[in-house]
GUZA-186806 format. One record per residue (C-alpha): x, y, z; residue in one letter. Coordinates in pm, whole numbers, plus 50000, padded with zeros to 5 digits. Layout:
XYZA ...
This chain:
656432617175499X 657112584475705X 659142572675909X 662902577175770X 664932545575631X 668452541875646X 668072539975215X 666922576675257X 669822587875469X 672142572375267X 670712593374942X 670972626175104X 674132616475308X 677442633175229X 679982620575125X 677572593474931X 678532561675120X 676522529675144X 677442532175555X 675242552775759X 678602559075989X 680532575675716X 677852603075639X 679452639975748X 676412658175652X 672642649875593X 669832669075451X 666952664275577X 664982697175549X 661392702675375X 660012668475415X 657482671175629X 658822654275880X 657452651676222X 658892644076576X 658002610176578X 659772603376235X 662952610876398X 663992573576506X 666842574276732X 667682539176706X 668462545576306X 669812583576341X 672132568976623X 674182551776371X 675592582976227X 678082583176428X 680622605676232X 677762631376160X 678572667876159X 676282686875951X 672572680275984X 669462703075815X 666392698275964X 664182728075812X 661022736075698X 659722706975845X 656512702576116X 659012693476466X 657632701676778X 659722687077016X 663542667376902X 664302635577046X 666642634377326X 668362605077296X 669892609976916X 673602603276992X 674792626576736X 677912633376948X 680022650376653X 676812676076544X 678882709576494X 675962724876295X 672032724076327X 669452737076137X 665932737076269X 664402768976087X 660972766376006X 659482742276231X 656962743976536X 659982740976802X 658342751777107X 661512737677370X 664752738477315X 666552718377628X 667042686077433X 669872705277245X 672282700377525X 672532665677412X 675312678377104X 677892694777318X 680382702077063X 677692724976864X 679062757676697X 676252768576481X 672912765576549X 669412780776342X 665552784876510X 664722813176294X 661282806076227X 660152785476510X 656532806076632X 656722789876998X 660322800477098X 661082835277284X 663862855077354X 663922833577718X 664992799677466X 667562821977341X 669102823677626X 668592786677731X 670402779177424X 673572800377542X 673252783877862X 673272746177785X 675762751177489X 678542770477567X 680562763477245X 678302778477021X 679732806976825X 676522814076526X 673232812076648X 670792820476363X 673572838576155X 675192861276435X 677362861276653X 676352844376994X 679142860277218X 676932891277316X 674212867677426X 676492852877626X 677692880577822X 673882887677913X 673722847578019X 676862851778244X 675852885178392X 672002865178463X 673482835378581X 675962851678870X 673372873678969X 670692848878989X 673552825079203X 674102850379430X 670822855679510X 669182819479574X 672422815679768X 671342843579983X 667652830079993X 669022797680100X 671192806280418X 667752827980487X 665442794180481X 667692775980678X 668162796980947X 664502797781005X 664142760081054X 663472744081331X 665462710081455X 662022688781466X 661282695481051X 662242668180833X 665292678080620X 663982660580278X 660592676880304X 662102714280425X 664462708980108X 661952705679877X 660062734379987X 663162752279936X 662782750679594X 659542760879566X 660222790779770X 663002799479563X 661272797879224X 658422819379340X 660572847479572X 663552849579379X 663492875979067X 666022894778846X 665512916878563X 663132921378320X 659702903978301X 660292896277947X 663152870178072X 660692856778355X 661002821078193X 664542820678190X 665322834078529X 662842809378701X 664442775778464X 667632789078654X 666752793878964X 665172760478988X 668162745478861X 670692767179094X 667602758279376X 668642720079299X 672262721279313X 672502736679618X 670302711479796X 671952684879699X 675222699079773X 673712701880134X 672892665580149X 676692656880066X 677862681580332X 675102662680633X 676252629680571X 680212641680594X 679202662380930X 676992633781052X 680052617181161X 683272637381186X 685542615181381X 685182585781071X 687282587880817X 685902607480482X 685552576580273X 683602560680534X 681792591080607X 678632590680429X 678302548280453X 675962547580756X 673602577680749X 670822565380466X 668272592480362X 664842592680485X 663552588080075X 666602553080070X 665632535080419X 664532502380403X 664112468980597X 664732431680543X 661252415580493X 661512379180349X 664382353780393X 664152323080175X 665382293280057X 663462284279765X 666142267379611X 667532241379829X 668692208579659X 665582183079723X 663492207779925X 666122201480167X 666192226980471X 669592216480566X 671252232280247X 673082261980311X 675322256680001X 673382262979685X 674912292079535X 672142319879384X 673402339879030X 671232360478942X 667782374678917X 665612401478708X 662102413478824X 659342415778546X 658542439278335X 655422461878467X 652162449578260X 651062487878214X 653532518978143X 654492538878444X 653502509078684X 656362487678855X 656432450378920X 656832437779267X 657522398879085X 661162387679059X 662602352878861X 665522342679058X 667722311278954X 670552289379131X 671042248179164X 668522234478919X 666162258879021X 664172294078884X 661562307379129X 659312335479056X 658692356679381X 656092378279483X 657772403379702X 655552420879894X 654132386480031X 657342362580000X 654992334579850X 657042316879534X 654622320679318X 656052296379064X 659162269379078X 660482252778752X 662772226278827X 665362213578544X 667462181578688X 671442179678605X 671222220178558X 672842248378723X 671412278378622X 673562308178632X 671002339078402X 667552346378376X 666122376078161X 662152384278118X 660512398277823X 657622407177680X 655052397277384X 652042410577258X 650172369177090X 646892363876943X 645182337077066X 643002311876893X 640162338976942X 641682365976732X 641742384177067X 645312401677159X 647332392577490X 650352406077663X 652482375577772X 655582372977970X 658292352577905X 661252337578137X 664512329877964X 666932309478170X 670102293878131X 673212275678286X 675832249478291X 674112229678011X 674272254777692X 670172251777694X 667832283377674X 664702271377845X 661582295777776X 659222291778040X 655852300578044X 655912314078405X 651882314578499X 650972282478298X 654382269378447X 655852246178168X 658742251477956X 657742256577627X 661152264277370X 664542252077430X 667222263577251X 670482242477228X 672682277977215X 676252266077312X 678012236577360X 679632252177686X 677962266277972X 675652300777925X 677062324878199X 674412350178114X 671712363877885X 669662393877823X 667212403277553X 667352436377398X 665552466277451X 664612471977123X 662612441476977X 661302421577245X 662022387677069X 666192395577031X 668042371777299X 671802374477345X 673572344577530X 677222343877623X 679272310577681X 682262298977809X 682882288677492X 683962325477397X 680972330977194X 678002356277211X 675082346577030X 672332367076910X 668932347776884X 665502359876788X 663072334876957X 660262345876745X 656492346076834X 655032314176966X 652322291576739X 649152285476873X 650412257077077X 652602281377254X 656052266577083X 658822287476994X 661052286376657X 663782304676747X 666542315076447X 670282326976494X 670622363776362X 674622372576518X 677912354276619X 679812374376786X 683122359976880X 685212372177181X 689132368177335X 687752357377707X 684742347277880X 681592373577835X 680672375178237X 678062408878171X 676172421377868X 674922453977841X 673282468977481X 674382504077491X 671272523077644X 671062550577329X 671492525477073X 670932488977204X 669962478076828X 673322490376731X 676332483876984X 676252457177290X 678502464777586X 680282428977721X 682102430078087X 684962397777999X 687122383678182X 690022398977994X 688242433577980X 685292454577842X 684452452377484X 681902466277235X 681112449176894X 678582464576631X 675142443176634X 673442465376327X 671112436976128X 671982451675797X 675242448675798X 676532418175572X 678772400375837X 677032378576032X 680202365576238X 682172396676380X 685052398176610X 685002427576895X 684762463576742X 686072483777055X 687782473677351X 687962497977676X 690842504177915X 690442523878270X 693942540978260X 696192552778082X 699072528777983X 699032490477828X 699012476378203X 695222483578164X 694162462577896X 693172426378024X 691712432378323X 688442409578435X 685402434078410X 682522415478613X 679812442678696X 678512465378386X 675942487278365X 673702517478239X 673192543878466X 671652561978224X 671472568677848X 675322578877895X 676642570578236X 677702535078282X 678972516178579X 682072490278554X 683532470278821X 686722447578844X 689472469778676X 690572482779006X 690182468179322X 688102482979576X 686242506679326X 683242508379085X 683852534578820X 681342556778668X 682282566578264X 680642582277994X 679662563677683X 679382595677492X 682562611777519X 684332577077525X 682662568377216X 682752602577074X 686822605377111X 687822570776984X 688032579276627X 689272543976438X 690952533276717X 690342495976887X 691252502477187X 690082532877395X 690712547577765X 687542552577895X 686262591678033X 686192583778373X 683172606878563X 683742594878892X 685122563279097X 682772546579401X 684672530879672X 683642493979757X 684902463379900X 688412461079908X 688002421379870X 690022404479599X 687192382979531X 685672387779148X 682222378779074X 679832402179217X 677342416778957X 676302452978997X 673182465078858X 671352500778811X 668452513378888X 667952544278609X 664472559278688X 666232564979057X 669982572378947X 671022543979186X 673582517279188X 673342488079383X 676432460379476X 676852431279708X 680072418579868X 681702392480061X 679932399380403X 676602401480327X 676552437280267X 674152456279981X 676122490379896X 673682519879775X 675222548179570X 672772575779513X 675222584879107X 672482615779036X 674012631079362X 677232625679292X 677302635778912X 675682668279040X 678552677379185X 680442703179088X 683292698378894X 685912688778895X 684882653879066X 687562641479380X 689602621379238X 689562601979593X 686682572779515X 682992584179653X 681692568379959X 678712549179906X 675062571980013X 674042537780199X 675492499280300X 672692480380393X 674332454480652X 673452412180654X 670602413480897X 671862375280988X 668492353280977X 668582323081160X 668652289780983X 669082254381120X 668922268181506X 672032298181385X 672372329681279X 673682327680896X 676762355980950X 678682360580676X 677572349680315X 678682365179998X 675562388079815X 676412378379449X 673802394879276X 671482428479401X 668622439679187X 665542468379244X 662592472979102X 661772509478875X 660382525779169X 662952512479403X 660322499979662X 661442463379663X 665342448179626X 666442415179627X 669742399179734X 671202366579607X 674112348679850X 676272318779787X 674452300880089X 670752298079949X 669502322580077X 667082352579886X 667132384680068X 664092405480020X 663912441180072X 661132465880141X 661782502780097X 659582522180427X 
């Protein structure tokens, strides 16, 4: 069997529908399928899926990233399961079948319990004894790695390093702590570790609020990095300046992207950053602009890298990056950063592009927003041998206000696209195979209850992760931190939808709009500028850990990074506004754009 096809789905879909999102059940059992046959990009768009058989086929592991939020009832008999953790991915399950499954033990059992608590059938009986033995496991096993842990900690010293001692912690805990029988060995450990991990990062929250009791609590936490987030300014520059002037101080910097790490698991230390009629490519570690593209009569405002495997006039294979930019002029220039020419221009919009990004999921999908009200899906295709571009339009999508941020959803970017607008946050369906090749906004998202919601600017948009994203502008003085999941999950065939709010992140109270909030995912961090020069950190894994239910009070930031003031023109440059922050993966290097010309450069110790 290959890989499936939405054709497939559609034959052993029920109710028979020729759209993937009306399917309620789906057989899929006894076709030798494998793990890598189950695309989530394509099973993502069942979206009203409740019923799914997976037997008698050959899975080892199941994706975890299928966005089946509505799966009530799984059927996995007969395969060569040998984990079962991704399941906690379909909360609302009720019945669930393994039978079958060589690899899995009575500890799996148990895990299952554990990460879904609103299963009632688990391979035909009735999961509520299991339970009780889960709940019994779990408050003994709490009580004792609480124990353990006031035991540790009275045993350190002052001199020993906090993050270090708390990772040892762990360890410690996973190897001394025990309960019950050997048989459920597995299980007890996977808890403990967990418990183990909860309780030191309940400890850091707790050090930052004691760190400085006489400060209020929302300020609490705002000055007191941790050793793993300190970092110092290393570069200043003004790479931009209008005629290589060194007088200009007023060139305002939009927005920047670093590039995409030329082997998996690496990270890139290069960053494209663009304001005036200017994108420079930065190396960061050194501060040397490695390349500067100059377009006269522009202003660009986005920039957005990807990446493409060409054949060259050899036959040989090459892995090429690519720079989009755009601006004030309604032009996509593709620059070929390391030869440094422009080599495509696409003439997108007759208004200016305020930004762009290209999709996760095929590297040559571009999607510019204008002024004009209009997001446009492009696919730049592969250049010829002369390195030119083609580029076709795929999408309109057509909005009610300005598109400021885009975002393709993070579990299904080939399907829905996030947009942050000036008169709110909508979601429109970008699916290729559907007919309609002009579509109006599928979803739009309130932050509150009530009408008074709707219409409010959204300027910063992000994925945290797979499910958390990060919004800012719908109240003042706050980020907010909702799930995609549950929001999309609950909306049923409504258009407009209150968001499931996680958590709120307290920020500048300034009523200016504008600044663009990014995410770093491998490192659970959000990043944000404001109107003094400051770079707030917020560490979201911490906070999410949290147990619930979240303070409804916004969370103080785990870090602000304050304007180091560089000197410029015989002054220190005080206050400047930090429109745009972005890190690298690995969170070593972070760059700040300002409204005076100025690129900040950070380097994490």
């Amino acid at each position: 069997m290959g890989p499936l096809s939405a054709r497939l789905l559609m034959q052993r879909g029920r109710p028979k529908s020729d759209r993937l999102g009306k399917i309620r059940s789906l057989d899929l059992s006894g076709l030798e399928l494998l793990s890598e046959h189950l695309d989530p990009k394509l099973l993502c768009r069942l979206t009203q899926l409740q019923e799914l058989d997976l037997s008698n086929n050959q899975l080892e592991t199941l994706p975890d990233n299928l966005g089946l939020s509505h799966l009530r009832v799984l059927r996995c008999a007969n395969n060569q399961l040998g984990d079962v953790t991704a399941l906690c991915q379909f909360p609302k399950l009720e019945e669930l079948s393994l039978e079958g499954n060589p690899f899995l033990t009575v500890n799996d059992n148990l895990k299952v319990s554990f990460l879904l608590p609103t299963l009632r059938k688990v391979n035909g009986k009735d999961a509520s004894s299991t339970y009780s033995q889960v709940e019994n496991l779990n408050r003994e096993l709490t009580s004792r790695v609480t124990a353990h842990w006031e035991k540790f900690m009275a045993t350190l010293g002052p001199e020993e390093e906090a993050e270090k001692a708390q990772a040892d912690f762990v360890k410690s805990a996973v190897r001394d702590v025990r309960y019950g029988p050997e048989s459920l060995s597995e299980f007890t450990q996977w808890r403990v570790r967990m418990i183990s991990e909860e309780l030191v990062a309940s400890s850091r929250t707790q050090v930052h609020e004691a760190d400085s009791p006489e400060k209020p609590p929302e300020a609490g936490a705002a000055h007191k990095p941790r050793p793993a987030l300190k970092l110092e300014p290393l570069h200043f520059l003004q790479c931009h300046s209008k005629n290589n002037s060194p007088q200009d101080l007023e060139t305002q910097l939009w927005a920047c992207a670093f590039e995409p790490a030329w082997e998996e698991g690496a990270t890139s230390q290069t960053v494209a950053t663009c304001g005036g009629e200017a994108v420079c490519v930065i190396d960061c570690q050194t501060g040397i602009v490695l390349h500067k593209y100059k377009a006269p009569g522009e202003e660009f405002f986005s920039v957005a890298w990807t990446t493409l495997m060409v054949v060259t006039q050899a036959g040989h294979k090459k892995r090429w990056s690519v720079l989009a930019a755009a601006g004030l002029r309604g032009l996509v220039r593709l620059l070929h950063v390391r030869a440094g020419f422009c080599c495509g221009v696409i003439r997108a919009h007759k208004k200016a592009i305020a930004t762009l990004c290209f999709s996760p999921a095929h590297e040559t999908h571009l999607f510019t927003a204008s002024y004009d009200k209009r997001i446009i899906l492009w696919d730049i295709g592969m250049p010829n041998q002369d390195y030119e571009f083609q580029a076709s339009q795929l999408l309109t999508l057509d909005t009610t206000s300005i598109p400021l941020r885009l975002c393709p959803v993070a579990s299904c970017p080939d399907a829905r696209l996030l947009a942050g607008c000036e008169g709110g946050c909508c979601c429109w369906d970008v699916r290729l195979d559907q007919p309609q090749k002009r579509r109006v906004c599928e979803v739009e998202f309130v932050f509150s209850e009530g009408s008074e919601a709707s219409g409010r600017r959204v300027d910063g948009l992000a994925f945290v992760n797979e499910d958390v994203v990060a919004s800012k502008g719908s109240g003042l003085g706050t980020i907010c931190l909702w799930s995609w999941r549950q929001t999309w999950g609950g909306r049923g065939s409504q258009s407009t939808v209150a968001v499931v709010v996680l958590a709120r992140l307290q920020w500048s109270p300034t009523e200016l709009a504008y600044f663009s909030l990014s995410a770093c995912p491998d490192k659970g961090i959000v990043l944000c500028g404001d109107e003094e020069g400051n770079v707030w950190l917020y560490d979201v894994s911490n906070i999410l850990k949290q147990p619930p239910p979240l303070p409804a009070a916004p969370q103080a930031p785990t870090q602000i990074l304050k304007w180091p003031q560089p000197w410029a023109l015989g002054q220190a440059v005080t206050k400047t506004m930090v429109n745009t922050v972005v890190a690298n993966a690995s969170f070593t290097y972070l760059t700040a754009l300002t409204d005076s010309n100025i690129v900040a450069i950070w380097g994490r110790l």
